[in-house]
N, C-alpha and C positions, 0 to 999 in steps of 0.2 A: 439159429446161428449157423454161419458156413464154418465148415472144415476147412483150416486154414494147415497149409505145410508146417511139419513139424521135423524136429530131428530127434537124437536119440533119446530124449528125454522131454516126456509128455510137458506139453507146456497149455496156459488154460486158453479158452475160445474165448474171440473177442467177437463182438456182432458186428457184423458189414456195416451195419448203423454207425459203426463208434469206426473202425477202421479196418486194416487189416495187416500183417507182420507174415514175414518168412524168413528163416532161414537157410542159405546157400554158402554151401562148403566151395571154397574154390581155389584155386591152383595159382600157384606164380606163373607169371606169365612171360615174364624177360627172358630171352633166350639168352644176355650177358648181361648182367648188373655189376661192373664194376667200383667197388666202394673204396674212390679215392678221398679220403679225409686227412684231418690234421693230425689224427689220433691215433699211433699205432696201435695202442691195444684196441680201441674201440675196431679198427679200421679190420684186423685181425679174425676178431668175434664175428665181427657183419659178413665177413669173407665166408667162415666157416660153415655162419646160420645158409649163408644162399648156398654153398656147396653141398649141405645136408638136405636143403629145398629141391634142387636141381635134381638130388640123385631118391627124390622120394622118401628121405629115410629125417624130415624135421619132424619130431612128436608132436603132436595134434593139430599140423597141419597150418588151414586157414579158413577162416568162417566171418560171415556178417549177417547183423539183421537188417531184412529192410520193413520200412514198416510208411505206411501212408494214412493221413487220416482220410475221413470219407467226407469230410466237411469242404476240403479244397477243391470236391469238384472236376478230377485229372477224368481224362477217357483216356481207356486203352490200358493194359494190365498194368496196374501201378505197381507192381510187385517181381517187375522187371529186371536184368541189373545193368540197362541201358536205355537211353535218353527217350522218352516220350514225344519229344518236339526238340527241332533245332538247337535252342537256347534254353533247354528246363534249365535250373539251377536247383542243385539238391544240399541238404546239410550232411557233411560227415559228422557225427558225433560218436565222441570221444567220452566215456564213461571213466570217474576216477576211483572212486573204493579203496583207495591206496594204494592205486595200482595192482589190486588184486582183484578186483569184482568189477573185468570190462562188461557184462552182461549177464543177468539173471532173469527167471519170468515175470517178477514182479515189476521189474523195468521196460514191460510192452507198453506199458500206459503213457509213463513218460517220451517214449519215443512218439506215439500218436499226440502227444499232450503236444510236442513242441511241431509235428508236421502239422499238426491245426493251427497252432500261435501262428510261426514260420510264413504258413501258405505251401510248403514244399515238403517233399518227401525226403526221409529219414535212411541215411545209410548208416549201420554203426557197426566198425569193424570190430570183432574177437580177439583178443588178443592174450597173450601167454606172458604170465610174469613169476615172482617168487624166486626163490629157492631151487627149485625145479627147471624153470627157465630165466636164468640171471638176468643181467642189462649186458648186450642191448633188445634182446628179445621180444619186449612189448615194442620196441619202436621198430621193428624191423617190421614187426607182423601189421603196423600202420603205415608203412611206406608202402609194403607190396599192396594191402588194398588201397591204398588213392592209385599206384600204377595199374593195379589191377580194374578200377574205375575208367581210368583214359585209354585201358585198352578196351573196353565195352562201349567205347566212342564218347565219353563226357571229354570236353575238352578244360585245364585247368581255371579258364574266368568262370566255367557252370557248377565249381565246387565251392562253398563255404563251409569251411571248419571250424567246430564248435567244440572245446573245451571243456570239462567240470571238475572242477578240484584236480587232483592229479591227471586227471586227462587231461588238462587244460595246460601241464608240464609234457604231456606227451606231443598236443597240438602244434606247440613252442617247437617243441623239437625238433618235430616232424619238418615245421617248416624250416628250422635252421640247417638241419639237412640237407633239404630239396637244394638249397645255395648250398651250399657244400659241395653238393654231385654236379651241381648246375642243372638243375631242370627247372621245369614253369614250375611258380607257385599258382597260390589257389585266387580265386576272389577277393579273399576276403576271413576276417577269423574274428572267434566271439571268446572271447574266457569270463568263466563264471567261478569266480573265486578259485586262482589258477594258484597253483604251488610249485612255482618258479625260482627257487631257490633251496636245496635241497639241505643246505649247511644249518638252515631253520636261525640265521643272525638277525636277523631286523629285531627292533626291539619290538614290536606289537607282538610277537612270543612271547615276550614276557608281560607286556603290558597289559594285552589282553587274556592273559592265562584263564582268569577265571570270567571269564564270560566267555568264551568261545567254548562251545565242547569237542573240540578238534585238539588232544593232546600232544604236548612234547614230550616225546622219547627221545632223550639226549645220544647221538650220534655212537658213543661207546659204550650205548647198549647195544646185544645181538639184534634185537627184537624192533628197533627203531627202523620205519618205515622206509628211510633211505637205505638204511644194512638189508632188510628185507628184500628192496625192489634190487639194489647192487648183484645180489646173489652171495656165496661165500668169497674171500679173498683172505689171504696171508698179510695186507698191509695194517700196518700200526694205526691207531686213532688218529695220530696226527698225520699220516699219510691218508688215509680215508677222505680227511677232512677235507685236504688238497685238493683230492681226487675228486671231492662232491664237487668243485669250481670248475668242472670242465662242459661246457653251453651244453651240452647234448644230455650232460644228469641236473644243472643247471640253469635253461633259459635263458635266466635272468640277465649270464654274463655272456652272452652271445651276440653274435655282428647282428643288431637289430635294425642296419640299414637295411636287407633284402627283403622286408616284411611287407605282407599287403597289406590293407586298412585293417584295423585291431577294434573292438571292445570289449570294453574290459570292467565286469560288475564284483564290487566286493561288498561284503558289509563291515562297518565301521566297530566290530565288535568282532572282528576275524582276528585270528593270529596271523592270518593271510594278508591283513593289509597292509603293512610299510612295502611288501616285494611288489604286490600289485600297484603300488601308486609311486614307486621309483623306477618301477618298470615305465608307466605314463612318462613319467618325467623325462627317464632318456628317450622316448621316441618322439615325444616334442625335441626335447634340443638336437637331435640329428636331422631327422626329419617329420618336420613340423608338416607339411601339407605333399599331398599324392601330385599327379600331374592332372588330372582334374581340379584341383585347385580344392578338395576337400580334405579337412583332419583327418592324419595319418590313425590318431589315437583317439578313440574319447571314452573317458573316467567315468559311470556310476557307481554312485557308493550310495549305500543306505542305513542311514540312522538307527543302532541300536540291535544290528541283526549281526549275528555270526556264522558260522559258517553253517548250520543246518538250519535256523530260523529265515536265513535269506530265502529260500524255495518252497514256503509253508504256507498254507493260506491262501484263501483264494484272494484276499486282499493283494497280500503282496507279490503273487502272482500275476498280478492285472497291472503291477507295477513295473515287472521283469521283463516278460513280453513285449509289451508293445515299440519299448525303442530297439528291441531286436531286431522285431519286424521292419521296421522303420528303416534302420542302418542294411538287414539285408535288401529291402527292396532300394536302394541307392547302388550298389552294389552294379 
């Protein structure tokens, strides 16, 4: 087995056979990031976090993995954090854990898992959330990597961004963002049981309660995943609540005209499914077709799966895949 880079904390060997993973710590790279938004507090925060970046002084920085399988066949250091050929096209991914577990070791598999489904190499940025580092925090630390991506020469049609569970509310974001600031968006984006609505209202919350094992923590709890990822604040529950409808904690209510091609997989036993399939729905009625003349959107759902029986199995794994692959090689 090769000795593959590692950082502070031993992480296990994967054999050249299966693939390979590194980690690189890396720097903002904007000499001026301007964060003109509609949100003064958001816009405030984002100001502060780059100001604290700028002068060296943001706590733990910035980090990504990359990770390639050996099955795709690349020449030339796959493990680079710049474009192999003209045109690679690579996946960001976006880990959710509830916004609290962007990456741990047991997660190297999964990244090789999906650069072998894919065909492409695996970039999955670090990100900082909790308590510790309120909102907007994890979304900052995903904007500066995709800029820190296009400043290593990817250009934005060679990025597809892929989503899972609360990543998949960071992905949303990220790109509601990029319009926001006005910069290029990406290729293209995948969500896989995306949590696009942080007020947790559709009824498949409750519908599906007991089949999903994805809990509700009702909002005026501390301990409820939206209070968590928010950080602390003095506002009332019914201000919270308000607060959770603003596109950047929310997705779901954001200008979904700027968006590149979407898919979007959920299982039909999610509590996740009513946001992910009225999310479809408003992107047909705005915009139904790209200027390729191909759907803006297309809906997988699958019978009988929740939110952790969707990615289980090698069965239904072989079911997940393939129109991934599919939709990014259209891309």
């Amino acid at each position: 087995m090769a000795k593959i880079p590692m950082d502070e904390h031993q992480q296990p060997e994967i054999p050249e056979t299966v693939g390979q993973y590194r980690i690189l710590r890396h720097e903002m790279v904007s000499s001026e990031m301007p964060y003109n938004i509609d949100d003064a507090d958001t816009q405030s925060k984002l100001a502060e976090l780059y100001r604290l970046d700028k002068n060296g002084e943001l706590k733990h920085g910035h980090s990504m993995v990359i990770a390639c399988s050996a099955d795709i066949g690349l020449d030339g250091d796959v493990l680079a954090d710049s474009p192999l050929s003209a045109n690679e096209q690579i996946v960001m991914f976006i880990n959710g854990g509830g916004f609290i577990i962007s990456d741990t070791p047991e997660l190297k598999w999964l990244y090789l898992r999906i650069s072998k489904e894919l065909g492409r190499r695996v970039f999955v940025p670090r990100y900082n959330s909790g308590f510790e580092h309120p909102f907007p925090r994890a979304l900052y630390d995903i904007h500066v990597a995709y800029l820190y991506l296009l400043d290593r020469g990817f250009r934005p049609e060679q990025i597809i961004v892929y989503g899972l569970s609360a990543g998949g509310n960071l992905a949303l974001s990220c790109l509601l963002l990029l319009d926001m600031l006005k910069e290029s968006t990406v290729a293209g984006c995948i969500l896989m049981s995306p949590y696009l609505d942080l007020t947790m209202s559709s009824d498949s919350w409750h519908r599906n309660k007991d089949k999903c094992v994805l809990p509700r923590v009702p909002n005026t709890n501390a301990h409820s995943l939206p209070r968590l990822y928010y950080g602390p604040t003095d506002m009332s529950d019914v201000e919270f609540e308000k607060r959770l409808l603003y596109p950047l904690l929310s997705p779901l209510f954001g200008n979904i005209k700027c968006l590149p091609r979407i898919q979007v997989h959920v299982g039909e036993h999610e509590v996740l499914l009513d946001e992910a399939v009225e999310f479809v729905k408003l992107v047909e009625q705005v915009n139904p077709l790209q200027n390729n003349g191909l759907a803006s959107v297309e809906l997988l759902t699958y019978p009988e799966k929740n939110h952790y029986s969707l990615f289980r199995g090698k069965t239904q794994i072989d079911k997940v895949y393939p129109p991934m692959r599919r939709f990014c090689d259209t891309l």
